[in-house]
N, C-alpha and C positions, 0 to 999 in steps of 0.2 A: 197573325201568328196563332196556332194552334197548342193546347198545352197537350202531354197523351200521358197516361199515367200507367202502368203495365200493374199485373196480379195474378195470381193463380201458379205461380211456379211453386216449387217444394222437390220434396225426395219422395220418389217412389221407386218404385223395383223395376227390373226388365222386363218388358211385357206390359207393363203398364199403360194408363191414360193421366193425361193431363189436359186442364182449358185456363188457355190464359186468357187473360181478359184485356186490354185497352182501351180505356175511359177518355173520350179527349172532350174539350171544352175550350169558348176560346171565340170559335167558327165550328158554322154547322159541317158536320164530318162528310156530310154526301157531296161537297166541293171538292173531296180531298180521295186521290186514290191511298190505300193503304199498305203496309206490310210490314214483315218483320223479319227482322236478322237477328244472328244470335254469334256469341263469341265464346271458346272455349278456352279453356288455361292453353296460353303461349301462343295462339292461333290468332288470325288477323279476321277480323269480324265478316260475316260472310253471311250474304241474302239469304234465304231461304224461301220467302211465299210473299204474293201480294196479288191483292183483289182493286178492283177499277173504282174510282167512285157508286156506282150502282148497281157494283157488284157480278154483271157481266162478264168480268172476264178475271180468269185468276191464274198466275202463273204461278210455279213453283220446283225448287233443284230436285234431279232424280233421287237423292238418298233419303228422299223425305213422301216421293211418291207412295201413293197408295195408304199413307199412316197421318199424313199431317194434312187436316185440310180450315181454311182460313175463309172465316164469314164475318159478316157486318151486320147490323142492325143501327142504320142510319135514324131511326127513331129515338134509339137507346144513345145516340153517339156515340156505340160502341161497336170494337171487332173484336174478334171470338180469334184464336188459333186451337183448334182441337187436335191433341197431341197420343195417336193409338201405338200400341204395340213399339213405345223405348227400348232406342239400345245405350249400351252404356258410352256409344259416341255422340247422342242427343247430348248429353251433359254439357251445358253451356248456361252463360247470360241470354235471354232474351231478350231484346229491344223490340219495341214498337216505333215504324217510323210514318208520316204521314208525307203527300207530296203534290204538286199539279197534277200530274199525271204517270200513268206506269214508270217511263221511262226516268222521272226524278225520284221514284219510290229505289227503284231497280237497282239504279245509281248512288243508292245514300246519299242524294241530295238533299232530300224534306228535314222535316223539325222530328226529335229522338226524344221518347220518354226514357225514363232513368234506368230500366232493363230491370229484368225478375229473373231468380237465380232459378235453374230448373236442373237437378243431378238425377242420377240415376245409378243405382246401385247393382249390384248382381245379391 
């Protein structure tokens, strides 16, 4: 089992950047494809990005196209989700989820670190 521990969330503004961070330990991370979902007040938690074990291949939902993009550093056993240009419907929890492969990442099948609060203000 994998432990994943999330960081980097906070308040910024619209228009902003944010990088969460994903620290797992446990098993080495490059067995493990990645990604992350995120839950906002009242809303049922919802995919957003996930990268392959090495990184090859990264899927992710259109309203996050072109602004959010999600990296690993399997050395660091860590993933990156770098977060450009907030709007104030990013505002949500972030999870990090780990998994066998895409399709258990995709799925919210994998093991769930505790989520990091990311708002976004106008």
């Amino acid at each position: 089992q994998v432990q994943l521990v999330e960081s980097g969330g906070g308040l910024v503004q619209v228009g902003g950047s944010l990088r969460l961070s994903c620290a797992a330990s446990g098993r080495t991370l490059s067995a493990y494809a990645m990604g992350w979902f995120r839950q906002a007040p009242g809303k049922e938690r919802e995919f957003v990005t996930a990268i392959s074990g090495g990184g090859g291949s990264t899927m992710h939902i259109d309203p996050v196209k072109g602004r959010f993009t999600i990296s690993r550093e399997n050395a660091k056993n860590t993933v990156y989700l770098q977060m450009n240009k907030l709007k104030i419907e990013d505002t949500a929890i972030y999870y990090c989820t780990a998994g066998e492969d895409l399709r258990t990442v995709v799925r919210g099948e994998g093991s769930w670190g505790q989520g990091t609060q990311v708002t976004v203000s106008s």
